[in-house]
Backbone bond lengths (Angstrom), bond angles and torsions (degrees), N, CA, C in turn:
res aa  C-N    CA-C-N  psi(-1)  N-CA   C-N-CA  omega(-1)  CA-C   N-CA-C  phi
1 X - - - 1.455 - - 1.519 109.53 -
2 X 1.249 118.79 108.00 1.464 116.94 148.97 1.424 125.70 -81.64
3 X 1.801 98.55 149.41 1.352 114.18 162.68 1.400 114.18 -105.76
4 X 1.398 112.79 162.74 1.389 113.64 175.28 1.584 106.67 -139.83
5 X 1.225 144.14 122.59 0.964 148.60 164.44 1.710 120.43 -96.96
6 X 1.361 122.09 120.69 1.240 125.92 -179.76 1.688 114.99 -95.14
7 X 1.156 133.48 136.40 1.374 133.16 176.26 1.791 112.55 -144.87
8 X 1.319 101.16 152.88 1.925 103.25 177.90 1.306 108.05 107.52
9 X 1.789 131.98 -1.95 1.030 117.83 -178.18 1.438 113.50 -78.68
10 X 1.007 133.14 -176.38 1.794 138.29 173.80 1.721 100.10 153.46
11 X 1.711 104.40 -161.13 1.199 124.06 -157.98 1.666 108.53 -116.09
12 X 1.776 107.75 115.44 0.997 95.44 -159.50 1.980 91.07 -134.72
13 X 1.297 115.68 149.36 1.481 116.49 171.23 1.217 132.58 -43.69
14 X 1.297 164.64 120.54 1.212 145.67 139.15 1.544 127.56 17.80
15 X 0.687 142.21 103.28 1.733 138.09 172.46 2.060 89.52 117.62
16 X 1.617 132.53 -45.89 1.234 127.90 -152.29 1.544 103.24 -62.29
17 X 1.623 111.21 -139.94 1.369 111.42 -155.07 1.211 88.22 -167.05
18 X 1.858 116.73 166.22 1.285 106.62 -153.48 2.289 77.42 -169.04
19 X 1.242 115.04 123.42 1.319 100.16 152.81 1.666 124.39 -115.76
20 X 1.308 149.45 152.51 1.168 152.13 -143.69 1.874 95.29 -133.75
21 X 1.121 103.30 111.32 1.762 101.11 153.53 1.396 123.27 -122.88
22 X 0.854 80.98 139.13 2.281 100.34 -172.73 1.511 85.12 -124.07
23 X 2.100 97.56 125.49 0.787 112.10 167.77 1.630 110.18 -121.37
24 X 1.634 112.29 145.72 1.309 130.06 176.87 1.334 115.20 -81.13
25 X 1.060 130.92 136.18 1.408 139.22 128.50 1.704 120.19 -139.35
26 X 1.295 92.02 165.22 1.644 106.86 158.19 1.984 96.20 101.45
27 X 1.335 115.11 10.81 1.448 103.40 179.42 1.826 93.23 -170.54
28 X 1.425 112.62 175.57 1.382 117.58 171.28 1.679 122.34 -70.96
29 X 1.122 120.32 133.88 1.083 118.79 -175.40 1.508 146.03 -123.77
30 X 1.247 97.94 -8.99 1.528 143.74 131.31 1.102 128.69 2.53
31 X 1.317 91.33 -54.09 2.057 116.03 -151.31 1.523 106.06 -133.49
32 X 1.536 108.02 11.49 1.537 113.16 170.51 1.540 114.09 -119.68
33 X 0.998 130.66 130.43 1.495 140.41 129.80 1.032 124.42 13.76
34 X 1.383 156.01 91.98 1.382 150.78 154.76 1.704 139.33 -50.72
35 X 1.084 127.65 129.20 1.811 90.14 178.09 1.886 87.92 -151.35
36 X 1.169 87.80 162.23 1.732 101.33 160.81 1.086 97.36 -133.98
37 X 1.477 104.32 133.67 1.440 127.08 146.17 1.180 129.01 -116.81
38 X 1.839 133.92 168.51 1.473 131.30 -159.06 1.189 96.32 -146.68
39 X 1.361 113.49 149.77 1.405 132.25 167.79 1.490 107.53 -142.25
40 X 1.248 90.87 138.44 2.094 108.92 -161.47 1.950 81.90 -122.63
41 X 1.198 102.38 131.44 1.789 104.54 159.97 1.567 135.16 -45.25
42 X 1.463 84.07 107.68 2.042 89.99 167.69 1.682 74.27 102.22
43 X 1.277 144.54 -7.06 1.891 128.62 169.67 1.324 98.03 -115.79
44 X 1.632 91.06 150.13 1.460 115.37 162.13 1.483 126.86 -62.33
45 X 1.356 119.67 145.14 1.439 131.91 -163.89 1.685 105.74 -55.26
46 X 0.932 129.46 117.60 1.605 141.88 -177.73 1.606 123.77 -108.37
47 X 1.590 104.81 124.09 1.128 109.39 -176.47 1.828 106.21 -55.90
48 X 1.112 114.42 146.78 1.853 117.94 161.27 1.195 128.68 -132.08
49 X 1.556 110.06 10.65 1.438 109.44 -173.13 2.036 105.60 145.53
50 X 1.366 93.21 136.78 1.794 100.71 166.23 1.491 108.55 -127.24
51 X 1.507 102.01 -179.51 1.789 91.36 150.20 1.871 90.92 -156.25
52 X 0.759 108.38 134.57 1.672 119.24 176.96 1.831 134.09 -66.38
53 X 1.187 101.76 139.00 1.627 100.80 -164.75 1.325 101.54 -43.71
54 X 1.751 114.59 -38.73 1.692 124.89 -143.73 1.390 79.29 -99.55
55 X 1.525 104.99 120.96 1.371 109.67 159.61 1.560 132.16 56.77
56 X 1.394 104.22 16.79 1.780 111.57 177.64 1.070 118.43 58.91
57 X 1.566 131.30 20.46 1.331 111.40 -166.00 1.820 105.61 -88.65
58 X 1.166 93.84 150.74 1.964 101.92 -177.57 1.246 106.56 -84.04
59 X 1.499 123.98 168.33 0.983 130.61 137.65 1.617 124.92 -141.60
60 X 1.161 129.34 121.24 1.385 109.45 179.02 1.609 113.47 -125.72
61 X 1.551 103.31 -167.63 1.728 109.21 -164.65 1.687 97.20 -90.15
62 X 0.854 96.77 147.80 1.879 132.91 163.69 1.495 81.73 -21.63
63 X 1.511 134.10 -78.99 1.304 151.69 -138.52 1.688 106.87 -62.55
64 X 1.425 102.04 -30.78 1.879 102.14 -171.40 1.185 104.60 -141.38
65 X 1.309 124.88 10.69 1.733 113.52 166.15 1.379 116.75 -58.64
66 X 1.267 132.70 144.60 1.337 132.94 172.02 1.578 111.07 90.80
67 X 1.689 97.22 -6.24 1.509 93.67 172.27 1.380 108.23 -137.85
68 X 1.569 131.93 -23.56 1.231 137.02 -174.49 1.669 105.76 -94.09
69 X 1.240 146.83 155.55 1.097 147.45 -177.10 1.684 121.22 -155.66
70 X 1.125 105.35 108.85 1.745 118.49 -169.99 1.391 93.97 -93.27
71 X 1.517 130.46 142.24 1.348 163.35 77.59 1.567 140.66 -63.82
72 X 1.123 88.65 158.23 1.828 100.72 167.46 1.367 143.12 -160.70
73 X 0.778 131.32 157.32 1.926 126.51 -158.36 1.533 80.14 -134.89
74 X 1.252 89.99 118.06 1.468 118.49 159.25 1.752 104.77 -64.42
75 X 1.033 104.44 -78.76 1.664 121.38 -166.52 1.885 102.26 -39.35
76 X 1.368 122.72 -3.44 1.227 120.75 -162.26 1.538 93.57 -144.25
77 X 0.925 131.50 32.45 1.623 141.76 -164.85 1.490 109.28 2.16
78 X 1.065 123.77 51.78 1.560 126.05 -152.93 1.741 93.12 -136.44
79 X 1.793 112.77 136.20 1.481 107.32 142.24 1.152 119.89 -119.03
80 X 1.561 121.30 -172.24 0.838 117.12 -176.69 1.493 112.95 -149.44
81 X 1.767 120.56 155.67 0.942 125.48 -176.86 1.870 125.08 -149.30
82 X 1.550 96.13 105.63 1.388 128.65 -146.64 1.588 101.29 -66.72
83 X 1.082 155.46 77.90 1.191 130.07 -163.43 1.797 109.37 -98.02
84 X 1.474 128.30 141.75 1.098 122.94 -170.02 1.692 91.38 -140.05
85 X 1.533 99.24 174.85 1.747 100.32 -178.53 1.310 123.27 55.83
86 X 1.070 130.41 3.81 1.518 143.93 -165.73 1.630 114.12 -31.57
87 X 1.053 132.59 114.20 1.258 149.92 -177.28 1.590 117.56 -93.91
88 X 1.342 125.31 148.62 1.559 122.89 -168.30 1.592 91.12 -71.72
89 X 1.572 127.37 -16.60 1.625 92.40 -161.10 1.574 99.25 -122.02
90 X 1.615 103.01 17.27 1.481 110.93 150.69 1.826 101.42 -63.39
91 X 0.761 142.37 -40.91 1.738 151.19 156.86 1.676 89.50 17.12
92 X 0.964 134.10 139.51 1.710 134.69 158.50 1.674 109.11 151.73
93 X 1.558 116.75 -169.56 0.994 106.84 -161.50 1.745 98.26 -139.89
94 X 1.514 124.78 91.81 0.816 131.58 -161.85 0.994 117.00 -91.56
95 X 1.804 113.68 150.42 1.186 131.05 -152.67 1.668 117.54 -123.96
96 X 0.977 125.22 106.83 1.568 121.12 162.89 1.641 130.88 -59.34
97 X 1.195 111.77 140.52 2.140 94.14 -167.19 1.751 74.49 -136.00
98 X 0.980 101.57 161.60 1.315 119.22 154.41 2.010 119.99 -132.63
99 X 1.405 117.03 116.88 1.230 119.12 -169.21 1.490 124.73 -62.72
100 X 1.361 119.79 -158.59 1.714 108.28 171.91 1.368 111.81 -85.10
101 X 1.416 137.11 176.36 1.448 124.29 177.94 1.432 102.15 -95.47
102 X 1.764 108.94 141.08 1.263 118.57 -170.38 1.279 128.98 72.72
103 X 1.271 125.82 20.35 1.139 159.13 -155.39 1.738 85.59 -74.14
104 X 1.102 109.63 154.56 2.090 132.49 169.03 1.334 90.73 -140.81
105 X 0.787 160.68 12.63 1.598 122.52 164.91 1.350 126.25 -76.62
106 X 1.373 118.42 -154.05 1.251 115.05 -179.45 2.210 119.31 -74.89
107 X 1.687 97.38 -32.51 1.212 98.42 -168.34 1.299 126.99 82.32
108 X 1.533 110.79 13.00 1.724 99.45 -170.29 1.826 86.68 -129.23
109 X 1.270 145.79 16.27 1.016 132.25 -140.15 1.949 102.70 -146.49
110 X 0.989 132.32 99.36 1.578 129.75 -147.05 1.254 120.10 -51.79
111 X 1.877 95.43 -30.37 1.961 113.12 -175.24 1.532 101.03 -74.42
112 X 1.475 120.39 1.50 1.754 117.84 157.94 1.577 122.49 -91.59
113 X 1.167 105.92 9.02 1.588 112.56 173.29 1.438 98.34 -115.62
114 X 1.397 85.75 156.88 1.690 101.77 -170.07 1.711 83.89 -123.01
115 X 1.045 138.85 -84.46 1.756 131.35 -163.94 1.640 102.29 -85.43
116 X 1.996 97.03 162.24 1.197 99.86 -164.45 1.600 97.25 -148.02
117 X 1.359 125.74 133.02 1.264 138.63 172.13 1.467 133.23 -54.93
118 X 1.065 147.30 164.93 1.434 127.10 -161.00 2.239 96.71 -107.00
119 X 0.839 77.25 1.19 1.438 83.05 164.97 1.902 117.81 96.40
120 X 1.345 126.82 151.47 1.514 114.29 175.49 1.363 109.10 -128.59
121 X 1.362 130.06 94.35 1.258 131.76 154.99 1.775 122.54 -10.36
122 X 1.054 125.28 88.12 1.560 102.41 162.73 2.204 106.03 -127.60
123 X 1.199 92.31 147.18 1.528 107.28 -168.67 1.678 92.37 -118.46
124 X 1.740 108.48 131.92 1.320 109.78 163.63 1.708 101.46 -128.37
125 X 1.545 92.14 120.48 1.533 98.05 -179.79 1.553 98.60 -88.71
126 X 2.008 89.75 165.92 1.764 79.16 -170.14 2.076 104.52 -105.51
């Protein structure tokens, strides 16, 4: 059983910046898949970004590439999620998943996560 704990969300201006850490315990973490996803009121839960067991590679949505930025430290079972440029309809309540271990899939898709974070509020007024 993993846990995931999310922290760093709050209320931040238009144009500011915002970083997100989800922390792991209770299983390996290493060897799983990362992802954030967001949910804004009255929309469905939205991919925003992974980064992969094999070799860290990211991937994120159309919507925040070039401005959102995923890492992670293994050694600290922790990821992270950098947010910059912040936009009012970045607005939502984002979610950390962690996938199965050893996972191949794509990583962008929710029915590839197995645990799920209790969620992090962040508000960008404009």
């Amino acid at each position: 059983q993993v846990q995931l704990v999310e922290s760093g969300g709050g209320l931040v201006q238009a144009g500011g910046s915002l970083r997100l850490s989800c922390a792991a315990s209770g299983g390996t973490f290493s060897s799983r898949n990362m992802g954030w996803f967001r949910q804004a009121p009255g929309k469905e839960r939205e991919f925003v970004g992974a980064i992969k067991w094999r070799g860290g590679t990211t991937y994120y949505a159309d919507s925040v590439r070039g401005r959102f930025t995923i890492s992670r430290d293994n050694a600290k079972n922790t990821v992270y999620l950098q947010m910059n440029s912040l936009k009012p309809e970045d607005t939502a309540v984002y979610y950390c998943a962690a996938g199965t271990p050893w996972a191949v899939g794509t990583a962008t898709r929710s029915n590839e996560y197995d645990y799920w974070g209790q969620g992090a509020q962040v508000t960008v007024s404009s």
